[in-house]
C-alpha positions in Angstrom: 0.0 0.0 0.0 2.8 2.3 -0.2 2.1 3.0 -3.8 0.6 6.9 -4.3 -1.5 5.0 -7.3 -2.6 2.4 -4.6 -3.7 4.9 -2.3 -5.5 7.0 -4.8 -7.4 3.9 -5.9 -8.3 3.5 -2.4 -9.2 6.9 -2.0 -12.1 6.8 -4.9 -13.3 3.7 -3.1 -12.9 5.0 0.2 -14.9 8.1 -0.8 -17.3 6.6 -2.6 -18.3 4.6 0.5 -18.9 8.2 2.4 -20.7 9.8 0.3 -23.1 6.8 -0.2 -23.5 6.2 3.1 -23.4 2.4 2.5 -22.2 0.1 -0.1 -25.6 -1.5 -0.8 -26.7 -2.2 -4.7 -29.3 0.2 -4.8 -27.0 3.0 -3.4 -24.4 1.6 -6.6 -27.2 2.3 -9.3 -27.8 5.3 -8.1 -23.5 6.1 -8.3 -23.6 5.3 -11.8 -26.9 7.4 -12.7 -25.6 10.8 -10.5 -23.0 12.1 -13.0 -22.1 14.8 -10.8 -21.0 12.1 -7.7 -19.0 10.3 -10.6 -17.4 13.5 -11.6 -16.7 14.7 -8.4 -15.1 11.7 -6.6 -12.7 10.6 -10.2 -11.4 14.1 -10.1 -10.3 14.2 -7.1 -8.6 10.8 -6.6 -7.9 9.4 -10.2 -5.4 11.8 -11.4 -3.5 9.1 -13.4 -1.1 11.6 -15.1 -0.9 14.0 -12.6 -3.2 16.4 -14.1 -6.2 14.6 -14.8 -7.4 12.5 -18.0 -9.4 14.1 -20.6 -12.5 11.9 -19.8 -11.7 13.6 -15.9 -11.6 16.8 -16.9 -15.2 16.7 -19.0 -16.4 14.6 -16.1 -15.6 18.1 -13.9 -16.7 20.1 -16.5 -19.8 19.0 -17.9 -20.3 15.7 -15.8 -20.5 13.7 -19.0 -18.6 10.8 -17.2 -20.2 7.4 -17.9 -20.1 4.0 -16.5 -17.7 2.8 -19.3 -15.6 6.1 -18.1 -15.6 5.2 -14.7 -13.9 1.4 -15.7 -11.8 2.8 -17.8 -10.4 5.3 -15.2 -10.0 2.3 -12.4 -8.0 0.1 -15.2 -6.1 2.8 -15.8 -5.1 3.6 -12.5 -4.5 -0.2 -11.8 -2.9 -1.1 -15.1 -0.3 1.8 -13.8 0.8 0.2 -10.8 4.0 -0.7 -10.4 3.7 -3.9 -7.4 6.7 -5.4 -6.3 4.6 -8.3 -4.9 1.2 -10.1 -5.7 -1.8 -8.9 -4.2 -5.3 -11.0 -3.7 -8.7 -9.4 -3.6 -11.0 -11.5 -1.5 -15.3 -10.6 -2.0 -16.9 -12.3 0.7 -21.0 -11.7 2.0 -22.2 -12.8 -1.0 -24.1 -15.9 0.8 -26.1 -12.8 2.7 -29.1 -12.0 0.5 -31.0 -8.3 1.2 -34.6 -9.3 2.4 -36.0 -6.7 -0.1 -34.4 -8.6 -3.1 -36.0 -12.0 -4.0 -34.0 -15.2 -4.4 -33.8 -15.1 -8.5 -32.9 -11.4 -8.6 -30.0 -12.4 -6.4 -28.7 -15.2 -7.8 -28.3 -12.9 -11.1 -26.7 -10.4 -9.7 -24.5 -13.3 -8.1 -24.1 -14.8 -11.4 -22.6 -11.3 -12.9 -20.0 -10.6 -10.3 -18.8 -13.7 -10.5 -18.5 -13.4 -14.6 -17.0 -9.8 -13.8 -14.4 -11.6 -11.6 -13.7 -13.7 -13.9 -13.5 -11.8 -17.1 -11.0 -9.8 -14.9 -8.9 -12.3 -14.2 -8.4 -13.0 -17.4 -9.0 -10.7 -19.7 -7.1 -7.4 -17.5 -5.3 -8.5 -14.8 -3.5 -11.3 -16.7 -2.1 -8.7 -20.0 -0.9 -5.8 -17.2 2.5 -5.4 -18.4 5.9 -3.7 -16.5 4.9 -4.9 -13.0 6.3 -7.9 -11.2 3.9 -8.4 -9.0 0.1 -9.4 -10.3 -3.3 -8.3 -8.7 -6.0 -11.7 -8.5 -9.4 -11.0 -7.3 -11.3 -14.0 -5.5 -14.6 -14.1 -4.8 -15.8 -16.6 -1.8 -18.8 -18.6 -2.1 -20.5 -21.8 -0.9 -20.4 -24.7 -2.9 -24.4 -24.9 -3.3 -24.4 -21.1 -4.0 -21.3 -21.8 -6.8 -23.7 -24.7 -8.3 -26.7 -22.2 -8.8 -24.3 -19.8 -10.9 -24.2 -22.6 -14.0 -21.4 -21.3 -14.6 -20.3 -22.6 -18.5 -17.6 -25.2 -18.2 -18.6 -25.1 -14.3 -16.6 -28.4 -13.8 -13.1 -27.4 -15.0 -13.6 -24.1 -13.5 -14.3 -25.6 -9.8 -11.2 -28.1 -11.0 -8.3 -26.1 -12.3 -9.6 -22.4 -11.2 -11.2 -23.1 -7.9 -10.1 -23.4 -4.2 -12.1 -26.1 -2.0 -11.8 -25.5 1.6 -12.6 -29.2 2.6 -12.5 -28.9 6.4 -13.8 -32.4 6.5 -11.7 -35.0 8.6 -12.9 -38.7 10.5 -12.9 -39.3 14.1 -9.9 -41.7 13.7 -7.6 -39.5 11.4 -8.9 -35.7 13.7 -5.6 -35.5 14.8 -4.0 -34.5 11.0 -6.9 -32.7 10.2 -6.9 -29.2 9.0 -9.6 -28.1 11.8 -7.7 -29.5 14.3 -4.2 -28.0 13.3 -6.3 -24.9 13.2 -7.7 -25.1 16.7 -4.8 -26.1 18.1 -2.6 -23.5 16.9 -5.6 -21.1 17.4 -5.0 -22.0 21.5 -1.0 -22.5 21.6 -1.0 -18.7 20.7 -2.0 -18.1 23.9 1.4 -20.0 25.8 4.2 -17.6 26.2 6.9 -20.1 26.4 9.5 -19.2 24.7 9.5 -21.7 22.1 7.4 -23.2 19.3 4.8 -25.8 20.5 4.3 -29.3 19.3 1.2 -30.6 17.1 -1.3 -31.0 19.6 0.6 -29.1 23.1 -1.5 -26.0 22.8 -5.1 -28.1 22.5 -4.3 -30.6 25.4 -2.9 -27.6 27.6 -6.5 -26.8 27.7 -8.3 -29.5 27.1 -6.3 -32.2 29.5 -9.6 -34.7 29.9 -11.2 -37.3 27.9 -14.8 -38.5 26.5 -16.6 -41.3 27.0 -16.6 -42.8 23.5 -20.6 -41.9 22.0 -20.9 -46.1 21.0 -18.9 -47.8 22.8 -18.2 -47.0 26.8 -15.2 -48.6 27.6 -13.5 -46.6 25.0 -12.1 -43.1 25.5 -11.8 -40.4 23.2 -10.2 -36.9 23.1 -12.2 -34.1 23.6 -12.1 -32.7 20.2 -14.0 -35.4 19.4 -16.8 -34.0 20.9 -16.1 -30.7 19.2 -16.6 -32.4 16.0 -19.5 -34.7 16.6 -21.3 -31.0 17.7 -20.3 -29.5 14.5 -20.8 -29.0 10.8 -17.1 -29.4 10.2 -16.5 -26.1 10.2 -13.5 -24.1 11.5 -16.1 -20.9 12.8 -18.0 -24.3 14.8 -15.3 -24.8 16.9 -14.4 -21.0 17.6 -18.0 -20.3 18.7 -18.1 -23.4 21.1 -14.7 -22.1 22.5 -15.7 -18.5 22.4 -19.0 -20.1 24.7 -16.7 -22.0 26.9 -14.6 -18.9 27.2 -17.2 -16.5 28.6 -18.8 -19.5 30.6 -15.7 -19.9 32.6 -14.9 -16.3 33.6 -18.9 -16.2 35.1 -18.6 -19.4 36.9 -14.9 -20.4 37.3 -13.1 -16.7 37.6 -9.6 -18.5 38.5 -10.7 -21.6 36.0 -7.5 -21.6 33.3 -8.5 -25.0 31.7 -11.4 -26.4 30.3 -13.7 -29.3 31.8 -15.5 -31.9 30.4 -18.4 -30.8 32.7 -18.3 -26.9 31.4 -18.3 -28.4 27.6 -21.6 -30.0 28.6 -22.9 -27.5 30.5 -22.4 -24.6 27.2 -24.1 -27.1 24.9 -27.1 -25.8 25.0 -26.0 -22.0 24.2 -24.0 -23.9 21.5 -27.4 -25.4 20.2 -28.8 -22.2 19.8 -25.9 -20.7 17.7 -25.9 -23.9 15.5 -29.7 -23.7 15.2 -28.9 -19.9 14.2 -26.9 -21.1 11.3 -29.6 -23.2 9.9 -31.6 -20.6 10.2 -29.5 -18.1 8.1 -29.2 -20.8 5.4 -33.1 -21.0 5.2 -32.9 -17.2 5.1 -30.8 -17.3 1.8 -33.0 -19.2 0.0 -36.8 -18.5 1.7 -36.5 -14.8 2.6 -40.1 -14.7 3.5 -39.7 -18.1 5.3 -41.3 -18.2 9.1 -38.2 -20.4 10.8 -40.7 -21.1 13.8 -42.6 -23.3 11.1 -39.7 -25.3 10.3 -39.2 -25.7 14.7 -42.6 -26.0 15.0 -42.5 -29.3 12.8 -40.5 -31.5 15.6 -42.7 -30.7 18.2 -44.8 -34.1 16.2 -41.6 -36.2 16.5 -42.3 -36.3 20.1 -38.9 -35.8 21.6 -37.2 -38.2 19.4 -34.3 -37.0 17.6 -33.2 -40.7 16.2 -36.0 -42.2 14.0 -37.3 -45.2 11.5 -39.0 -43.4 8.0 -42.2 -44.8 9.2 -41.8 -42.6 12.8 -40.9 -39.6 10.2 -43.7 -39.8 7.9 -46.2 -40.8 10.6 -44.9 -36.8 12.0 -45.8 -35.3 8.5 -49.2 -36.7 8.8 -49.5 -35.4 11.9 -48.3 -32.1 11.4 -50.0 -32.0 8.3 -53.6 -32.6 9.9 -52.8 -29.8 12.5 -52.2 -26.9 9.5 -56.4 -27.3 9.2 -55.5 -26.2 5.2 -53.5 -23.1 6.2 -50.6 -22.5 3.7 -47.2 -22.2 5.3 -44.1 -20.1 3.9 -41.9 -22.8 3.6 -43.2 -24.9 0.7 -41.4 -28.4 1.3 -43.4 -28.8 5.0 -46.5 -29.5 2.7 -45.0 -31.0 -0.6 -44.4 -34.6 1.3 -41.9 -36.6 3.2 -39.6 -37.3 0.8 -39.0 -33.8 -0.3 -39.2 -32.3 3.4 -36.4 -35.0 4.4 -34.4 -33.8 1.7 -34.8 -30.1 2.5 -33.8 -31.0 6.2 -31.0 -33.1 4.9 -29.6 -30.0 2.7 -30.1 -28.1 6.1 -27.7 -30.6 7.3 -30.3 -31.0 10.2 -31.0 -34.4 9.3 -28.6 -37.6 8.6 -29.0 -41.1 8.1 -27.0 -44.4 9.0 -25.1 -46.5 6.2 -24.7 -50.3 7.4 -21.3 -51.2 6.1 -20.4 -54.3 7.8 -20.4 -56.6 10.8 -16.9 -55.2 11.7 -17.2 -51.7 10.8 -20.6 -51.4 11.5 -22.6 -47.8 10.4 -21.2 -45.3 8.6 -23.3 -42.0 9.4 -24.1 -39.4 6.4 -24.2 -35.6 6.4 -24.9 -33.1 3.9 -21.6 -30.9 5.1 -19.6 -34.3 4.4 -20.6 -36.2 1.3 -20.9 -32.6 -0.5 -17.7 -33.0 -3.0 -16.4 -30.4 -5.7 -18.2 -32.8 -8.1 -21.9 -33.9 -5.8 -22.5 -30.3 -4.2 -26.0 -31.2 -3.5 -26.1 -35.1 -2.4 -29.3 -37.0 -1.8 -30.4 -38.9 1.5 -32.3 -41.7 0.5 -36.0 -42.0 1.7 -37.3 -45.3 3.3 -34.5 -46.4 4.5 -34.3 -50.0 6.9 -36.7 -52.2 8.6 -40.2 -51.0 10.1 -37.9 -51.3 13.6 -35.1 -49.6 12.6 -34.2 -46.3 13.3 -31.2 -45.3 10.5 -32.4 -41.7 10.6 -31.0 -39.0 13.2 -31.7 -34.9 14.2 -28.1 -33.6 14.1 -26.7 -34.0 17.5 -25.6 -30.5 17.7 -29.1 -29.1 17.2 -30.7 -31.6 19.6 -31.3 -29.6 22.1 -32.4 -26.4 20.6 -35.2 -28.5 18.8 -36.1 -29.6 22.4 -35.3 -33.3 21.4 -34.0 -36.8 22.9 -33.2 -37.2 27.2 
């Protein structure tokens, strides 16, 4: 940021920002329609050849600057950057959708930044000549998000020009996970010892118990375990359950400077209600006018259980179905039938289901957040699954007890 260029760039933006009040889309249209705003902000910050382009100087004069003006003055400024190093643009917020913008509109507008990013890319950023370092623009987004682009050529594009942050890991291989390296590190930050921790030191400094394994007792599991079988996989998960323990212990346990296994149970229900708060801002992306306390309401008919046989789960649809007395609800797929309501819940990743494998492995259990590949980004839980007495489906245990489910 040390380049003048740089810093006028910034400027403009910077500006921009101020005299909008907020970077919001409608505020955006009306940048490009007030000629004047466009006039006044490029002259004062986009002096490219020290004086002031041409297009600048009509801009002041007449305010005759138009959109195609306005990218032509940031190429220019960027094009003339000299950067000794690379530099990465990250977008991120597009997964939050404005309530007064319906799910369609969005997903357009979605659809042309990402083109704009990648047109970018490479048609500009890739030809700027005479400087060593190259700019890169990367715009973040959620795999089911990335699928409803259609991108052309969407496959290479999520192959060769597409980063997938797979946080995913197994109970038996946690400890050279990803998430774990970045918890871990995350708390052996906070030892001032004078040297570089171990894989591993930093977590076990403050987490120095173990877990009654979930299927088996006589087994014993670390307690990040725990962490995981409460989470969607997800590296923000595991900060928010720490960030709970955190405050929990300096109300109850002032001098506390570890964690318990008794404090971990005692935050889950505040934990429950944050994961249940996710859920609820995924439905919120796709259902803006969506009623959440429908979607709640629906479990009330599964009478407390949160492990279930299809014929418990349609026999709650019915149910719940008889109690609407005809009224229409805002979410659609609590009335379509079963099979599409598991699937929704499934996509929600509040609902899972149990794979037999073997005698010796037993079940392997199914998520949405972990059979969701580069390749399936929206994966299917099969309906009717097992035996009249069997029970392969399951309420995510995380969100358990903010559904007011199980003991």
């Amino acid at each position: 940021m040390n380049s003048s260029k740089f810093q006028n760039l910034r400027s403009a933006i910077e500006s921009y920002y101020s005299e909008a009040f907020s970077p919001e889309i409608v505020n955006a249209i009306e940048f490009v329609e007030n000629i004047e705003l466009q006039g006044k902000i490029i002259a004062k910050f986009l002096e490219v050849g020290g004086k002031g382009s041409s297009s600048v100087k009509a801009a002041v004069s007449g305010f005759q600057t138009t959109l195609l003006d306005i990218e032509r003055q940031f190429k220019e400024a960027i094009g003339s950057l000299k950067l000794g190093k690379d530099h990465i643009v990250f977008i991120d917020g597009v997964d939050i959708r404005p309530d007064d913008i319906d799910f369609d509109t969005y997903i357009e507008c979605i659809k042309g930044l990402a083109n704009a990013v990648w047109s970018l890319n490479l048609d500009y950023f890739a030809k700027i000549r005479d400087s060593k370092g190259r700019i890169k623009v990367v715009l973040l987004l959620r795999p089911d998000i990335f699928d409803k682009i259609k991108f052309h050529n969407s496959n290479a594009k999520m192959r060769d020009n597409s980063v997938v942050l797979d946080w995913k890991t197994t109970y038996s291989d946690y400890r050279t996970s990803r998430i774990y390296r970045l918890a871990d590190n995350l708390l052996g930050k906070q030892q001032k010892i004078g040297r570089e921790l171990k894989l591993g030191e930093g977590w076990e400094h403050y987490f120095n118990y173990k877990i009654v394994n979930y299927r088996i007792a006589e087994r014993l599991d670390d307690p990040f375990i725990g962490f995981l079988r409460y989470s969607f996989y997800r590296p923000r998960d595991v900060i928010s359950y720490l960030d709970i323990l955190k405050k929990y212990v300096e109300e109850h346990r002032p001098s506390g400077d570890v964690f318990t296994d008794k404090d971990f149970t005692n935050c889950q229900q505040a934990y429950s209600d944050y994961l249940l708060g996710e859920v609820k801002d995924y439905l919120g992306f796709y259902h803006s006018e969506a009623n959440f306390d429908e979607l709640t309401g629906f479990f009330r008919f599964m009478h407390g259980r949160s492990r279930f046989s299809w014929r418990e789960f349609t026999g709650a649809f019915r149910e719940h179905s008889l109690s609407l007395r005809n009224r229409i609800l805002t979410i659609s797929e609590l009335q379509e039938g079963p099979e599409q309501l598991l699937q929704f819940l499934y996509s929600m990743n509040v609902v899972g289901y149990d794979e037999f494998v073997d005698e010796k492995s037993g079940n392997f259990a199914h998520w949405c957040f972990r059979d969701r590949t580069a390749v399936v980004l929206n994966p299917k839980i099969p309906p009717n699954l097992g035996a009249a007495n069997e029970k392969p489906y399951s309420v995510h245990p995380g969100l358990v007890r903010a559904l007011k489910l199980g003991k």
